[in-house]
C-alpha positions in Angstrom: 0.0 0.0 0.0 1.6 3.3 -1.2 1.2 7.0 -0.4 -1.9 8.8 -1.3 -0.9 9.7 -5.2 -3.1 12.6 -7.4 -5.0 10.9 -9.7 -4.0 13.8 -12.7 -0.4 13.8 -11.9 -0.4 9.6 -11.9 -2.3 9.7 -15.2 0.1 11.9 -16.8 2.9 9.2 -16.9 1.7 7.5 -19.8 -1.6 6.0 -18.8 -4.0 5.3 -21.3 -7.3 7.4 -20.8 -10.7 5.7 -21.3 -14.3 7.5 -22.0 -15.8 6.4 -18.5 -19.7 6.7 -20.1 -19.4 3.2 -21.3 -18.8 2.0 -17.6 -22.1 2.1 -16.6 -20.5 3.5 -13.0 -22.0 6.4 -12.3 -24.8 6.5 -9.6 -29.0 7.1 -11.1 -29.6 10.2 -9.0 -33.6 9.6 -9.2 -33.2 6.9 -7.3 -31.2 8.3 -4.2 -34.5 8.4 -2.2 -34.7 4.7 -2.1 -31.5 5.1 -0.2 -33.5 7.4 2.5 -36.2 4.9 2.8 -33.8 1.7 3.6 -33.2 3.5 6.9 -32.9 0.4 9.5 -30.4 2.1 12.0 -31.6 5.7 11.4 -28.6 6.7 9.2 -29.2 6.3 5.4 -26.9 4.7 2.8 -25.3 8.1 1.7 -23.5 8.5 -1.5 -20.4 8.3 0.3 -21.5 4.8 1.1 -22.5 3.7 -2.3 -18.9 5.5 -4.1 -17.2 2.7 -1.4 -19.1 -0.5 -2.1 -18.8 0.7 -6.3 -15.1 1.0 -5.7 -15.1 -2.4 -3.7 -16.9 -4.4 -6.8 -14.6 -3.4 -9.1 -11.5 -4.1 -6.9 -13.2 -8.0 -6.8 -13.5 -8.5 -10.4 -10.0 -7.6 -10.8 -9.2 -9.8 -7.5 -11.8 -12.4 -9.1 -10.2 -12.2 -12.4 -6.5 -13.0 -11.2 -7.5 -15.6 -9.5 -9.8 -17.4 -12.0 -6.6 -17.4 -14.0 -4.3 -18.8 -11.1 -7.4 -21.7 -10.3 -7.5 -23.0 -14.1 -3.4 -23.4 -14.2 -3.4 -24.7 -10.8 -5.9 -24.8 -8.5 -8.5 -28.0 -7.6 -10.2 -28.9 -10.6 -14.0 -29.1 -10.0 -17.3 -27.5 -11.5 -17.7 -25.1 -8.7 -15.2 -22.4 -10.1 -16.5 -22.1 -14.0 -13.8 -22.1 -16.7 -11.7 -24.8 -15.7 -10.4 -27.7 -17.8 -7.8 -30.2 -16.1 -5.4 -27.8 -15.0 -1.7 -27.8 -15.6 -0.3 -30.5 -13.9 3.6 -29.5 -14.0 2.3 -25.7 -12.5 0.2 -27.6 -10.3 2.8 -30.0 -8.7 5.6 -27.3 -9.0 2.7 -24.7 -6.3 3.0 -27.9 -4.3 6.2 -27.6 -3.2 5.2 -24.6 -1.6 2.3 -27.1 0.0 0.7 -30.1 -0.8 -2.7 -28.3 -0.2 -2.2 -25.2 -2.9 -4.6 -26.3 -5.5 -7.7 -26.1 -2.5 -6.3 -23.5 -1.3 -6.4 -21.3 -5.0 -9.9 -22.8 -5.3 -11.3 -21.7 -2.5 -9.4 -18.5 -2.7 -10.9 -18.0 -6.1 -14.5 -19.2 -5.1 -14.2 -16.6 -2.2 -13.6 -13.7 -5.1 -16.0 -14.4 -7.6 -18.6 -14.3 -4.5 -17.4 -11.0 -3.3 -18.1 -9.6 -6.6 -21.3 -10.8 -7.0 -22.3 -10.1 -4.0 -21.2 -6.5 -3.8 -22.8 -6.3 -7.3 -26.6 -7.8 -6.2 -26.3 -5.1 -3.1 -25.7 -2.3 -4.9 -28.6 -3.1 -8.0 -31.0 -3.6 -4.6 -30.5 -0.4 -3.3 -31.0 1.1 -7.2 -27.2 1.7 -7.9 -25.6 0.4 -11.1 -22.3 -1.6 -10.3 -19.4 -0.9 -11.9 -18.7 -2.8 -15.1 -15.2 -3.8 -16.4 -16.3 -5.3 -18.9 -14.6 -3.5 -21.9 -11.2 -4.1 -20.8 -11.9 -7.6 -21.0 -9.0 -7.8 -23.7 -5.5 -8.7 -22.3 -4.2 -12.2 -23.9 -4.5 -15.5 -21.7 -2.1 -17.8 -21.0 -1.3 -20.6 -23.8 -0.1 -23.6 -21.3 -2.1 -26.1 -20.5 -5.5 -25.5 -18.7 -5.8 -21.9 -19.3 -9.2 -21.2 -20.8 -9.3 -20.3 -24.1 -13.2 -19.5 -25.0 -13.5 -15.9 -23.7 -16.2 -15.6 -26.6 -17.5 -11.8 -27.0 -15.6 -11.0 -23.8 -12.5 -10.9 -25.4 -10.2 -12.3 -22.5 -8.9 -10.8 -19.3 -8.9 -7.9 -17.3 -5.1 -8.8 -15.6 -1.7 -9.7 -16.7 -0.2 -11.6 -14.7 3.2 -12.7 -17.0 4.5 -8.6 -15.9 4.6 -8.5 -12.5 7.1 -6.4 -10.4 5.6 -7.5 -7.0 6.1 -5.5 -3.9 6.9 -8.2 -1.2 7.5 -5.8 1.9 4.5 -6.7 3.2 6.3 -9.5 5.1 8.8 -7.0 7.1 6.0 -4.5 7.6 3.9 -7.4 9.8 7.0 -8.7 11.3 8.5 -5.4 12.5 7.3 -3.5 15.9 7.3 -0.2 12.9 3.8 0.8 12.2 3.6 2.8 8.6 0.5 4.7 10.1 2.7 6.0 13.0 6.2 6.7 10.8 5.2 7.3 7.1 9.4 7.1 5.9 9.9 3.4 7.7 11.7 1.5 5.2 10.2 -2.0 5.3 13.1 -4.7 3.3 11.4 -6.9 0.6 11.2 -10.2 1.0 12.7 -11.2 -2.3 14.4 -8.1 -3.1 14.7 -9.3 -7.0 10.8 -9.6 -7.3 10.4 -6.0 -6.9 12.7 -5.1 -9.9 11.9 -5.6 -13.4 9.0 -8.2 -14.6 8.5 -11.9 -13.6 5.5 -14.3 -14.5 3.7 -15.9 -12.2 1.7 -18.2 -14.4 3.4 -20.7 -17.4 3.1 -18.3 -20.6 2.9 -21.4 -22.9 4.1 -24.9 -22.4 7.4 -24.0 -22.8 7.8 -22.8 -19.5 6.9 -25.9 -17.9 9.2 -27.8 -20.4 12.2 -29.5 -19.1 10.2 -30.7 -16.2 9.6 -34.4 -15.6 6.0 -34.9 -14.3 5.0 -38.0 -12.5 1.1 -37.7 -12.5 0.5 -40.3 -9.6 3.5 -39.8 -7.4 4.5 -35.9 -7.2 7.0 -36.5 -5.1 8.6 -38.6 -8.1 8.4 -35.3 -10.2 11.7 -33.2 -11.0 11.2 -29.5 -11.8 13.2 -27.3 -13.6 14.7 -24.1 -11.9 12.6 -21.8 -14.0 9.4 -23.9 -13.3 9.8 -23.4 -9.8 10.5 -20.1 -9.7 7.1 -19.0 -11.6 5.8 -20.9 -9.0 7.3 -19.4 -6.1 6.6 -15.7 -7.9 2.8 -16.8 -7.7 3.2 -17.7 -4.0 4.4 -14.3 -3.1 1.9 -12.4 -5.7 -1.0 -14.1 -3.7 0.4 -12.9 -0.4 0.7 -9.4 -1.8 -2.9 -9.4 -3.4 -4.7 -10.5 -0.2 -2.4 -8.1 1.8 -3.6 -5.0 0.2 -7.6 -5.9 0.9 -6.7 -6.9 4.5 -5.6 -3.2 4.9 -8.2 -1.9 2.1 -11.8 -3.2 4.2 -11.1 -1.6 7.5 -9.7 1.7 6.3 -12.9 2.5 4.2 -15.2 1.3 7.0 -14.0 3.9 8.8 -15.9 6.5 6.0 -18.7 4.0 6.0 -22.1 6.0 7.6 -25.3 3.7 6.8 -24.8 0.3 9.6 -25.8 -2.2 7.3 -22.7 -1.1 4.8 -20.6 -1.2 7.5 -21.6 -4.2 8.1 -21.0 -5.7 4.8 -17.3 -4.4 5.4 -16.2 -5.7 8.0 -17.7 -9.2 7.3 -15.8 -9.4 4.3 -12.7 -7.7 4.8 -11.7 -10.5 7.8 -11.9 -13.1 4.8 -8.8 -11.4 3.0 -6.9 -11.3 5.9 -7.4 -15.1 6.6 -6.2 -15.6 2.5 -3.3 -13.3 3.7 -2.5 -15.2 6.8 -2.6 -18.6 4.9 -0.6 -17.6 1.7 2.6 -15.5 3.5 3.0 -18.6 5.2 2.9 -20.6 2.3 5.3 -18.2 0.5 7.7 -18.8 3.4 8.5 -22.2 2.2 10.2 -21.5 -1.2 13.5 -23.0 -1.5 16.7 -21.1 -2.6 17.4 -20.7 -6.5 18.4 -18.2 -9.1 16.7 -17.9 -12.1 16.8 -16.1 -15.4 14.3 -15.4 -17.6 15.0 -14.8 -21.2 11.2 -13.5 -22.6 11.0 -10.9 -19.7 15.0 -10.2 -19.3 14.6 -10.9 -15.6 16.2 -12.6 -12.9 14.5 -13.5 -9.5 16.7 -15.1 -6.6 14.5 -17.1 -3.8 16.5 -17.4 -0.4 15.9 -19.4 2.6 13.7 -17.6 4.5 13.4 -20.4 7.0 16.8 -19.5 8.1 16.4 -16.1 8.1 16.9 -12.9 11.2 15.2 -14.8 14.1 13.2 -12.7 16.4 15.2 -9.9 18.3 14.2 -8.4 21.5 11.8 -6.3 20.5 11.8 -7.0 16.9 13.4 -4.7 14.9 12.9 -1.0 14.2 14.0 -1.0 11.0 11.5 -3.7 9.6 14.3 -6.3 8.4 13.4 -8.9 10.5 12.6 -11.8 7.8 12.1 -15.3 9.6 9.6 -16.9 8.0 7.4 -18.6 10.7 6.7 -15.0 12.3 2.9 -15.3 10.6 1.3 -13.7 13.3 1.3 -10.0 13.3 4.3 -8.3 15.8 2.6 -6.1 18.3 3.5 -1.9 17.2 1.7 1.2 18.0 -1.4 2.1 17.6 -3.4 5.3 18.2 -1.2 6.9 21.5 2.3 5.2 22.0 1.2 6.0 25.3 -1.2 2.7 25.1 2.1 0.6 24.7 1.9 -1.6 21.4 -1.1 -3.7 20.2 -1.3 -6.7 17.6 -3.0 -4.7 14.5 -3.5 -4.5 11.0 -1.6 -1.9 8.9 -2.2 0.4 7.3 -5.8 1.8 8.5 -5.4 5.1 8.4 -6.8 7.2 5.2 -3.2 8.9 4.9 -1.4 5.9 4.0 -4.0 3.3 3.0 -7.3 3.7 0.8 -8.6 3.2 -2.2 -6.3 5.2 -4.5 -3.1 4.0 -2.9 -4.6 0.6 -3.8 -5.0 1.3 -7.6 -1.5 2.4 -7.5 -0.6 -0.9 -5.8 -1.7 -3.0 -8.6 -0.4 -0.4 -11.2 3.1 -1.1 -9.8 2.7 -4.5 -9.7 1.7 -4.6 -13.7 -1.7 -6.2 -13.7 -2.8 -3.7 -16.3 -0.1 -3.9 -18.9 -0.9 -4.8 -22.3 1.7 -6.9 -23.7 1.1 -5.8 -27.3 1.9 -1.9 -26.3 3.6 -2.6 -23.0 1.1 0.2 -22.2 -1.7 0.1 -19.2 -5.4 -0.3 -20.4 -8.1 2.0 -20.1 -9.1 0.5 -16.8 -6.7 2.3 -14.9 -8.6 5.8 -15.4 -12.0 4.4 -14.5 -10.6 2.7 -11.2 -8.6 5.6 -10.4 -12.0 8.1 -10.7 -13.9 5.2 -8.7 -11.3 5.2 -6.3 -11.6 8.7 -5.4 -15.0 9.2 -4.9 -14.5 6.3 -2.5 -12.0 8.4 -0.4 -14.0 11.5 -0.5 -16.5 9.6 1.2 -17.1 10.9 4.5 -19.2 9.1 7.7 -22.1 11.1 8.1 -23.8 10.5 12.2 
């Protein structure tokens, strides 16, 4: 989660612009009333309320998106997430070293999405809002291996690239450090895998011939040898879904805090508890990749994996400086919160509006490259339309 950015100056670095009066995101002001009348706790679902949840729907068809891709590569094959067809068995086997229970774990992940979005989507048509559509940016290319769905129809194909990434892993100091971002805005928090956050890396097989050189034993996994380059796509993808579910974890409770009409907040903070438990499970996950170097010749990049296992134990208290790196600390370190007169407290961070929110989150996934269009290395229109919906969400302001 980054700094508060202005949405004109960030556009001005080479976005591409999109007409946003094909989104179908802008509120029906005739209908407001019907807010006023669905008054159960006295306080009315205010605009404010409605530019939050819009903002939220959007943010979980992207999350939705990414993870339909990451289930149909390598997550449990079954007919309750739509779209898959066998899998990729090398991906699958190569996530497993990570854990044996990956591919339930990106299912349910994924099934956990798709339901946010829908949901979010049926709430906001009841109370006479249209939901924000994404739908015409439904064009970035899919993956060739394996399993990766190929009949996008109309649709076109996705909404995220996730064969760009430059991922952000200093989520996994920031929660293991006694440093709370909310409290010192300039605390340098170390990455994780330093390498990741330089450059692109994929996180899915592009085509078969990133899972070729592997030798695959379907019945016996632990029979199976995995190339160097398999494994580290693999290992990228543990640490993307870390830094995915991270940024929700932190996104939920700093907008509930804007949130005025009960039942909204409501819906807030009985979802956002679900990322953090994808959060919790996947950074401990990550923490079992194995050391390796790898070089990748389509994106020009090289990503080192080091032994977090044996990394900085715990220090007494753990450190200032966020570089404390041992990868069992899964629990978050006590810091300050509020008054360092309270002493420190167990908490998720960031909450506050001046270093979390919804247009520090757009930025986040900017950064990480979910939006770039192989064919232009350019971002798609989407970014524009998120970026407008993400404001309005942090204008929003509780109303008592």
């Amino acid at each position: 989660m980054k700094r508060p950015t202005n949405r004109r100056a960030f556009l001005t670095n080479g976005m591409v612009a999109a007409g946003a009066a094909t989104m179908g995101v802008g509120l029906l002001p005739a209908r407001l009333s019907a807010f006023e009348r669905d008054d159960d706790d006295r306080a009315p679902i205010t605009k404010g309320d409605i530019a939050i949840l819009k903002f939220l729907q959007a943010l979980e068809q992207l999350e939705a998106d990414l993870w339909i891709q990451y289930s149909e590569l390598g997550g449990t094959q079954d007919k309750e997430v739509s779209g898959v067809n066998g899998g990729n068995l090398a991906y699958t086997q190569a996530l497993e070293l990570l854990d044996g229970d990956m591919p339930q774990y990106i299912h349910d992940n994924t099934d956990d999405e798709i339901s946010h979005a829908a949901f979010l989507g049926k709430y906001l048509e009841s109370k006479g809002a249209e939901p924000a559509n994404l739908q015409p940016f439904r064009h970035l290319p899919t993956s060739k291996a394996t399993g990766a769905n190929q009949n996008f129809g109309k649709d076109g194909g996705r909404l995220t690239n996730l064969t760009q990434l430059t991922i952000d892993t200093s989520f996994w100091s920031r929660y293991r450090s006694v440093t709370n971002p909310d409290f010192d805005a300039l605390a340098k928090f170390v990455q994780a895998v330093p390498s990741l956050n330089v450059g692109q890396h994929t996180a899915i097989p592009r085509s078969n011939d990133d899972t070729a050189g592997s030798v695959i034993n379907p019945t016996d996994p632990t029979q199976s040898t995995f190339t160097d380059h398999l494994k580290a796509i693999a290992f990228t993808a543990g640490f993307h879904f870390a830094f995915i579910e991270q940024g929700g974890t932190s996104l939920y409770p700093t907008l509930a805090q804007h949130v005025t009409n009960l039942e909204v907040l409501r819906i807030l903070l009985s979802i956002g508890p679900s990322e953090t438990m994808h959060f919790q499970t996947w950074q401990d996950k990550a923490g079992n990749a194995t050391p390796l170097t790898d070089f990748d010749k389509k994106n020009n990049s090289t990503v080192t994996f080091t032994d977090l296992k044996g990394a900085q134990g715990e220090t007494d208290p753990e450190s200032l400086n966020g570089d404390t790196l041992q990868a069992n600390l899964i629990m978050p370190e006590p810091t300050v919160f509020l008054n360092a007169k309270l002493g420190p407290v167990a908490i998720i961070r960031p909450t506050s509006t001046q270093q979390g929110g919804a247009v520090p989150s757009v930025v986040s996934f900017v950064d990480d490259g979910l939006f770039l269009d192989p064919a232009t290395n350019k971002n798609t229109g989407i970014v524009d339309v998120l970026m407008r919906l993400a404001e309005e969400a942090d204008e929003a302001r509780r109303r008592l």
